[in-house]
C-alpha positions as CSV (number, residue, x, y, z in Angstrom):
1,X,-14.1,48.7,7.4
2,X,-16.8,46.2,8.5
3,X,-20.1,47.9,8.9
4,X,-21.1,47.6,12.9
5,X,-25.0,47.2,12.0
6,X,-24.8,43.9,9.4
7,X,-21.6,42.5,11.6
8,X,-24.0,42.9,14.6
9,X,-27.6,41.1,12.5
10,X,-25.4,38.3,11.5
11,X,-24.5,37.3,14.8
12,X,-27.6,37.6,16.0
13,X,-29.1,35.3,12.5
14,X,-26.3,32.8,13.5
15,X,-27.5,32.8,17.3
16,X,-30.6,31.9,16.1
17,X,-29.7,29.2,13.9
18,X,-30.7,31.3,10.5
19,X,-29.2,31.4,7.4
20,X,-29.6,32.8,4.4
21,X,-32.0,29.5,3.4
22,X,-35.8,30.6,4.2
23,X,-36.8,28.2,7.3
24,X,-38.7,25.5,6.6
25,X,-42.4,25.4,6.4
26,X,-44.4,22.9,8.6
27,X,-47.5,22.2,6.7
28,X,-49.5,20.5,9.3
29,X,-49.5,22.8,12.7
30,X,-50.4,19.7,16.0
31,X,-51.4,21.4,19.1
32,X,-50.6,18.9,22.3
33,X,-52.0,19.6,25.7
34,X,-50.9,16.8,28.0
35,X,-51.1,16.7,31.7
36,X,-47.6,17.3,32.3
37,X,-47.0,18.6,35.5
38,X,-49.6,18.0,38.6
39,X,-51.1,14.9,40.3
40,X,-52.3,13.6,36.5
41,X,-48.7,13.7,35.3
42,X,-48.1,10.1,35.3
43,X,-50.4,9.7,32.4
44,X,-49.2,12.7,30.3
45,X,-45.2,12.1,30.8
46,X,-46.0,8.8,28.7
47,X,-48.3,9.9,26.2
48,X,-45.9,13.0,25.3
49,X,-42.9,10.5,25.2
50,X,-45.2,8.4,21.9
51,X,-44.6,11.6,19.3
52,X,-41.2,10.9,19.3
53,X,-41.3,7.6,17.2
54,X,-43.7,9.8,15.0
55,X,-42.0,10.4,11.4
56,X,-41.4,13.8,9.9
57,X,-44.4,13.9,7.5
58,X,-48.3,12.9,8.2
59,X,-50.3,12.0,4.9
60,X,-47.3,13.5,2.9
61,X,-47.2,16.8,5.2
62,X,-44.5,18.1,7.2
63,X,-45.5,18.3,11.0
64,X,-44.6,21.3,13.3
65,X,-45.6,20.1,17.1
66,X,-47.1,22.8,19.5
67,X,-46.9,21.2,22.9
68,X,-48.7,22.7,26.3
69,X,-49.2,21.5,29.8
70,X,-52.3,21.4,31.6
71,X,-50.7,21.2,34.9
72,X,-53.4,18.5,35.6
73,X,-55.9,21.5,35.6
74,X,-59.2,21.9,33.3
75,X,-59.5,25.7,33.0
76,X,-55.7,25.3,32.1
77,X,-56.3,22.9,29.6
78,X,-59.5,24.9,28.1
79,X,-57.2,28.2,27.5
80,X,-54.6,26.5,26.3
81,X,-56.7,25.0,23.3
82,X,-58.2,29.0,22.7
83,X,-54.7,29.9,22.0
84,X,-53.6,27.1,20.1
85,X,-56.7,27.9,17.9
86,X,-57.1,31.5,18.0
87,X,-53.3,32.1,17.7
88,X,-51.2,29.7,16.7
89,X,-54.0,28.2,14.0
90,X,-53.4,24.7,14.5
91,X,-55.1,22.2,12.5
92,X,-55.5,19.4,15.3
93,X,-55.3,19.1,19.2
94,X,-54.4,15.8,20.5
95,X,-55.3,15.6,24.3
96,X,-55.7,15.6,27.3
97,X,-54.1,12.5,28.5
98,X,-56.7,13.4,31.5
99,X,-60.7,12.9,31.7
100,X,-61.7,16.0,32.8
101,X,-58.9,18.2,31.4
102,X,-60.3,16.4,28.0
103,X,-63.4,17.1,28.6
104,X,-62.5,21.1,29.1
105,X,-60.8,21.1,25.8
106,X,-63.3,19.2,23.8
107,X,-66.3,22.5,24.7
108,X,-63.4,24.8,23.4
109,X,-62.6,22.7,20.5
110,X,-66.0,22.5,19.4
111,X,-66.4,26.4,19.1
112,X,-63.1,26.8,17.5
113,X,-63.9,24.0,14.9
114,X,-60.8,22.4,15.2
115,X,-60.4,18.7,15.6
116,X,-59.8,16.7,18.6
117,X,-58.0,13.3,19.0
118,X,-58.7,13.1,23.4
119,X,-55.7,10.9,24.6
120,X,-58.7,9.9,27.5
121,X,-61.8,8.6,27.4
122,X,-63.7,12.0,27.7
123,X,-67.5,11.2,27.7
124,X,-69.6,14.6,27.1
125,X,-73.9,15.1,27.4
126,X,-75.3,14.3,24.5
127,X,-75.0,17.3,21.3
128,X,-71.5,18.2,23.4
129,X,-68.1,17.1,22.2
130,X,-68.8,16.8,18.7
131,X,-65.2,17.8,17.3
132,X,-63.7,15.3,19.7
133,X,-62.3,11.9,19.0
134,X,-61.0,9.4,21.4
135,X,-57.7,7.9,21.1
136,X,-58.4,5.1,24.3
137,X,-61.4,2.6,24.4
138,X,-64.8,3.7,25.7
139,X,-65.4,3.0,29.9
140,X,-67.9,0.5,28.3
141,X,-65.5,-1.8,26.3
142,X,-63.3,-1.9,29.2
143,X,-66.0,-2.6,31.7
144,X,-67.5,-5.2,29.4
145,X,-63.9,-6.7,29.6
146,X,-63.9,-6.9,33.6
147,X,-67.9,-7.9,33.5
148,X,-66.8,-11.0,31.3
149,X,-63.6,-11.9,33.5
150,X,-65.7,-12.1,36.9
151,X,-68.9,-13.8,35.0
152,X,-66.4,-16.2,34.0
153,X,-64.5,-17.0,36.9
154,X,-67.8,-17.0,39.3
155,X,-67.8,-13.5,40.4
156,X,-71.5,-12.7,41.8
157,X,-70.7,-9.7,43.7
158,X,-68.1,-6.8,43.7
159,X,-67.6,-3.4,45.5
160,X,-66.8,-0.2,43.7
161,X,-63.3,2.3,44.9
162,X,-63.5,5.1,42.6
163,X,-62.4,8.3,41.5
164,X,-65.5,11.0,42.5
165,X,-64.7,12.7,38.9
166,X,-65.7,12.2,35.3
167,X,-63.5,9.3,35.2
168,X,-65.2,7.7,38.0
169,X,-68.2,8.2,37.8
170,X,-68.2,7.0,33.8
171,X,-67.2,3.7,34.9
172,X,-69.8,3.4,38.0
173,X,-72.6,3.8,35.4
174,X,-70.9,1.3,32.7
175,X,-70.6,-0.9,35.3
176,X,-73.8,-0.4,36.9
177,X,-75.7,-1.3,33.3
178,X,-72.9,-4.3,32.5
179,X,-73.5,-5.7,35.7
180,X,-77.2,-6.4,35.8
181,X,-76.9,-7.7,32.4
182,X,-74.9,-10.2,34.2
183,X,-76.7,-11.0,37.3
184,X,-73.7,-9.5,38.9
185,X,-74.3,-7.2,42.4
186,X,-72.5,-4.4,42.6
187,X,-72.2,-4.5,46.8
188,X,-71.5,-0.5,47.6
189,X,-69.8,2.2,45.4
190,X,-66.9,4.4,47.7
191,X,-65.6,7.2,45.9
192,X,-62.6,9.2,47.0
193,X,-60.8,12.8,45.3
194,X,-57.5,12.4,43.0
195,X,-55.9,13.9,45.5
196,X,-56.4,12.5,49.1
197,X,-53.9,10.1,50.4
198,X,-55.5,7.9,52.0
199,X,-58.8,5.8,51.1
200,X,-59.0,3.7,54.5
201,X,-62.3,4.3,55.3
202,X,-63.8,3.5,51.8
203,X,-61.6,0.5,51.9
204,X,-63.2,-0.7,55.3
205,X,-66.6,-0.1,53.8
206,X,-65.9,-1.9,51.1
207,X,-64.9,-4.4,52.6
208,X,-67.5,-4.6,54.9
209,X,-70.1,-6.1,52.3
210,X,-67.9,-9.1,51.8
211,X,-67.6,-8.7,48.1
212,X,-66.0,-11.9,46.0
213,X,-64.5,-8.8,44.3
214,X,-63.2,-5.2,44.7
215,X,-62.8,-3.0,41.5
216,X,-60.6,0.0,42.1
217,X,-61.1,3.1,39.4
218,X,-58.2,5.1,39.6
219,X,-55.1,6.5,37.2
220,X,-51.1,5.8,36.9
221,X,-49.4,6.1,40.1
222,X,-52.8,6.8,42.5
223,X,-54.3,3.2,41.5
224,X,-51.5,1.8,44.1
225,X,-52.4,3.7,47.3
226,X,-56.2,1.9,47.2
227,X,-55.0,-1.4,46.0
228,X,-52.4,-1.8,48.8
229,X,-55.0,-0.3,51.7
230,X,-57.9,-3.0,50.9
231,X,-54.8,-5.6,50.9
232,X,-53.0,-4.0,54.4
233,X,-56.7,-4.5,55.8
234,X,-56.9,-8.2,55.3
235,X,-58.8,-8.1,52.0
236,X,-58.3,-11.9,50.2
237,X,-60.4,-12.0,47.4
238,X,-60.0,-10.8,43.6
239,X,-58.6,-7.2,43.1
240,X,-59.6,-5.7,39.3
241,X,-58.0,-2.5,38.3
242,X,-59.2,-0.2,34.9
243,X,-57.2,0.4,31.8
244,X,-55.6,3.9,33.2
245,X,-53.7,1.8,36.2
246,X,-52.0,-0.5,33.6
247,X,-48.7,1.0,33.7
248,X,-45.1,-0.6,35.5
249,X,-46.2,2.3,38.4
250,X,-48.9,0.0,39.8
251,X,-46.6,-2.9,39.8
252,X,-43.8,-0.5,41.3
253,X,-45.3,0.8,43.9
254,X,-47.8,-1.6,44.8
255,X,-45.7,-4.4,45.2
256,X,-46.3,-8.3,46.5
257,X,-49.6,-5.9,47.2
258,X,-50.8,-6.1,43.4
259,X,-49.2,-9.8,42.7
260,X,-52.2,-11.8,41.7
261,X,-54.6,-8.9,40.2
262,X,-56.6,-8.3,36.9
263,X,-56.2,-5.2,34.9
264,X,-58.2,-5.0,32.0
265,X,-55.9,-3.2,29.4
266,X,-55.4,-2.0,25.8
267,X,-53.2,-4.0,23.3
268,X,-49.8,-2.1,23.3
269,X,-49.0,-3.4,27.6
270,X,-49.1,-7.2,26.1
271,X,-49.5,-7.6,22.6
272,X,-47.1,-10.6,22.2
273,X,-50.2,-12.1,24.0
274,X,-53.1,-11.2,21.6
275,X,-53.1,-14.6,18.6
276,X,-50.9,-14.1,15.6
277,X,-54.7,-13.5,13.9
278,X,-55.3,-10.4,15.4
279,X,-55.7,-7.0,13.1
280,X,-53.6,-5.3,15.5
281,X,-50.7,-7.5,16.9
282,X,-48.0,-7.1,14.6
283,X,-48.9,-3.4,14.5
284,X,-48.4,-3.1,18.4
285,X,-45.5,-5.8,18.6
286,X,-43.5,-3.2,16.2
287,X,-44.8,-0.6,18.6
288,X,-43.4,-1.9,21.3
289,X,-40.1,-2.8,20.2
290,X,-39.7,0.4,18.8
291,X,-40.3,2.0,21.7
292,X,-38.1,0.0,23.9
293,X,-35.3,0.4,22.4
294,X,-35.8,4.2,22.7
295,X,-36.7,4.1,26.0
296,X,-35.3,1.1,27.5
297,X,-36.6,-2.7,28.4
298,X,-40.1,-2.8,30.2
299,X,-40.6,1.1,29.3
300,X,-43.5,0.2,27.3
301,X,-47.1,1.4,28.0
302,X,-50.7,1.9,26.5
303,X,-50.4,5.8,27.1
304,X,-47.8,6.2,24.6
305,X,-49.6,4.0,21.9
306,X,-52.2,6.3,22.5
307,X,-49.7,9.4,20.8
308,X,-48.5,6.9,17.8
309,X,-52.2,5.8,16.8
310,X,-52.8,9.5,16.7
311,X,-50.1,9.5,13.7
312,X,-51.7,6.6,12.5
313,X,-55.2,7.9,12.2
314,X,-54.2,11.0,11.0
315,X,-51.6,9.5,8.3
316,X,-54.8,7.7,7.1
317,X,-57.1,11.1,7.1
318,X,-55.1,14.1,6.3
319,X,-55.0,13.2,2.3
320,X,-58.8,13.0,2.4
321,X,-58.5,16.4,4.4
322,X,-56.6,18.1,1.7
323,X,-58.7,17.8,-0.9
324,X,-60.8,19.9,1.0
325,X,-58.5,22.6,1.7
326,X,-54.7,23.5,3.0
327,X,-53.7,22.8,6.6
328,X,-54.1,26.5,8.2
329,X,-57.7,26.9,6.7
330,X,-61.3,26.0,8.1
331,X,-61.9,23.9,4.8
332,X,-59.4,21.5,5.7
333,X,-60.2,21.4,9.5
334,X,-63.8,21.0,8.6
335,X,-62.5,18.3,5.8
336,X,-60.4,16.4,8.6
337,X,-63.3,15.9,10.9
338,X,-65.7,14.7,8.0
339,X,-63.0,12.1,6.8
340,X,-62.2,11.0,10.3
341,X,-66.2,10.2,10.3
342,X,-66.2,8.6,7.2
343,X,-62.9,6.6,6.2
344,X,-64.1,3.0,8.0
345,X,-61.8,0.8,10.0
346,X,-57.8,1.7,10.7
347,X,-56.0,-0.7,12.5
348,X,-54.0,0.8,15.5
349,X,-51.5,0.0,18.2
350,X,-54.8,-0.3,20.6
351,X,-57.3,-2.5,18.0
352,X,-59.4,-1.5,15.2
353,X,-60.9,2.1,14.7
354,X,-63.8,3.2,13.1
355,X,-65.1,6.4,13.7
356,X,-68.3,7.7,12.7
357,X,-70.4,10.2,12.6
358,X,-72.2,8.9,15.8
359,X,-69.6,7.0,17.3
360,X,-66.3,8.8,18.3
361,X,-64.8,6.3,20.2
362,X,-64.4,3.9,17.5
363,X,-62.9,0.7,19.3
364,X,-64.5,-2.7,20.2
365,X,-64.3,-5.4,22.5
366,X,-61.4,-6.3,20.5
367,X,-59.8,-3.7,22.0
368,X,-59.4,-4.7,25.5
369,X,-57.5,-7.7,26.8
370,X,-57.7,-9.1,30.3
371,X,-53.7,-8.7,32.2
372,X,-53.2,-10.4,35.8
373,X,-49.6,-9.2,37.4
374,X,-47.8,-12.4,38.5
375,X,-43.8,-12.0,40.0
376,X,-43.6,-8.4,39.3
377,X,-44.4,-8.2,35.6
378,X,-47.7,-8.0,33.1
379,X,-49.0,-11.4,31.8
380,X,-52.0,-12.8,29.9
381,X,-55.3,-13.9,32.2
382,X,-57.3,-16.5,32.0
């Protein structure tokens, strides 16, 4: 006679796919907290869809992925990294893919001494943030990039359409310093929330000062909505956008509206267009062409380069690490963040890393190429 009690825990082994085999172990515990959901979800859809061309092993450790959403929200995004670190005892965050959801996270990092690789450019006051390590470029390389672009091609004057956040407000003092340097007047600064939709009075302001230039700072899918307002209100001259609109959604939904525009980029939107002597093109090129044929032709984007340099770095680092300690232990957290500070340069997807212990952003001009759009697709400016 079959014994009800074992009939009835094998079924319920087999419903949960176990055996008799132990399950197996995932040495290195990732905690992911992307803005997945909410009005920032256009940049953490992307990033989340990089870990998928990540191998199954990081410095020769098995990987077990923990993966949150912020729901676009900081306090979300803060809690979410005190559980990954108080209970599920990761041994890295990677994210936000947000500014200020980033910035959240990085205060809890810090006090849970746990590493994190910021999918966006989180800036913090000085002695903050000191766990935290930024996958993009600085608002400073990328500013520099636009700076150079309208020094070049005669730009004496440009108004400002910003984000009133971190983001914003990052670039508006980059800019500000760059710009002097330059002998370049910055004609009025008009900042607007993530989530209004419309911006027509800070476009007619702007516009107003009859700048040879407008610069809108905005993210993903919201960098259209300002673009094509100073364009519907008769705007003719040069239109620059940051490194967090360079995505196919600006071209999308912007239109004949963004034909014509600079977007200063990272590497992994263009790379065919960096020269065959760049540290990081055949990386990216690889990149790229792996992930179009996962996600289709044109699917490519910086965000999700941001998720495989993550692997990258970490391939690089996590040996170091481990002579420190095993993954699961403060010793090898503690030994992650000191070899992340100390290995020198590692080429990535986005240009050549080198973190210190003073500089966690890592990235140089090197890391920023200049894009204009022209017939409804990304090419190399001049």
């Amino acid at each position: 006679m079959i014994n009800k009690k074992l009939w009835r825990a094998t079924l319920l082994a087999a419903s949960l796919g176990l055996g008799a085999a132990p399950a197996a172990h995932a040495d290195l515990t990732i905690g992911v907290v992307l803005s997945l959901t909410g009005p920032a979800s256009g940049l953490g859809i992307p990033v989340n869809t990089g870990f998928a061309l990540w191998p199954e092993t990081v410095g020769g450790e098995k990987v077990k992925f923990i993966t949150l959403d912020d729901g676009s929200d900081p306090a979300k995004a803060q809690k979410n990294v005190q559980r990954l670190i108080s209970e599920d005892k990761v041994d890295v965050i990677i994210g936000s893919s947000t500014t200020t959801p980033a910035i959240a996270m990085g205060e809890a990092a810090a006090e849970g001494q746990t590493v994190q690789l910021a999918a966006a450019p989180a800036e913090f006051p000085e002695g903050k943030g000191t766990w935290t390590f930024r996958l993009p470029q600085s608002t400073a390389v990328m500013a520099g990039g636009v700076i150079d672009h309208m020094k070049k091609h005669g730009v004496k004057n440009f108004a400002f359409i910003g984000y009133n956040d971190a983001y914003g407000e990052s670039w508006l003092r980059d800019l500000t310093n760059l710009a002097k340097e330059a002998g370049i007047e910055i004609t009025t600064a008009e900042r607007y929330a993530r989530a209004d939709t419309s911006v027509t009075a800070q476009a007619l302001k702007a516009i107003a000062t009859k700048p040879d230039a407008i610069l809108i700072v905005a993210s993903g899918s919201g960098a259209a909505m300002p673009h094509t307002t100073v364009v519907e209100r008769g705007y003719k001259g040069k239109i620059y956008q940051t490194h967090s609109a360079a995505s196919r959604d600006l071209i999308r939904l912007g239109g004949k509206a963004v034909e014509g525009s600079f977007v200063v980029s990272g590497l992994a939107v263009l790379p065919e267009g960096l020269p065959d002597s760049h540290p990081s093109k055949k990386i990216a090129v690889d990149f790229v062409n792996a992930y179009e044929k996962k996600n289709g032709d044109g699917s490519r984007n910086q965000f999700a380069a941001h998720a495989y340099d993550a692997y990258l770095i970490l391939d690089k680092v996590v040996p170091a690490a481990l002579e420190k300690g095993k993954p699961g232990t403060q010793e090898f957290r503690t030994g992650l963040k000191e070899a992340l500070e100390t290995h020198g340069s590692i080429p990535v997807t986005q240009g050549v890393i080198t973190y210190t212990k003073d500089d966690h952003f890592g990235f140089d001009k090197q890391a920023q190429m200049m894009l204009t759009i022209k017939d409804g697709a990304f090419a190399a400016a001049d």
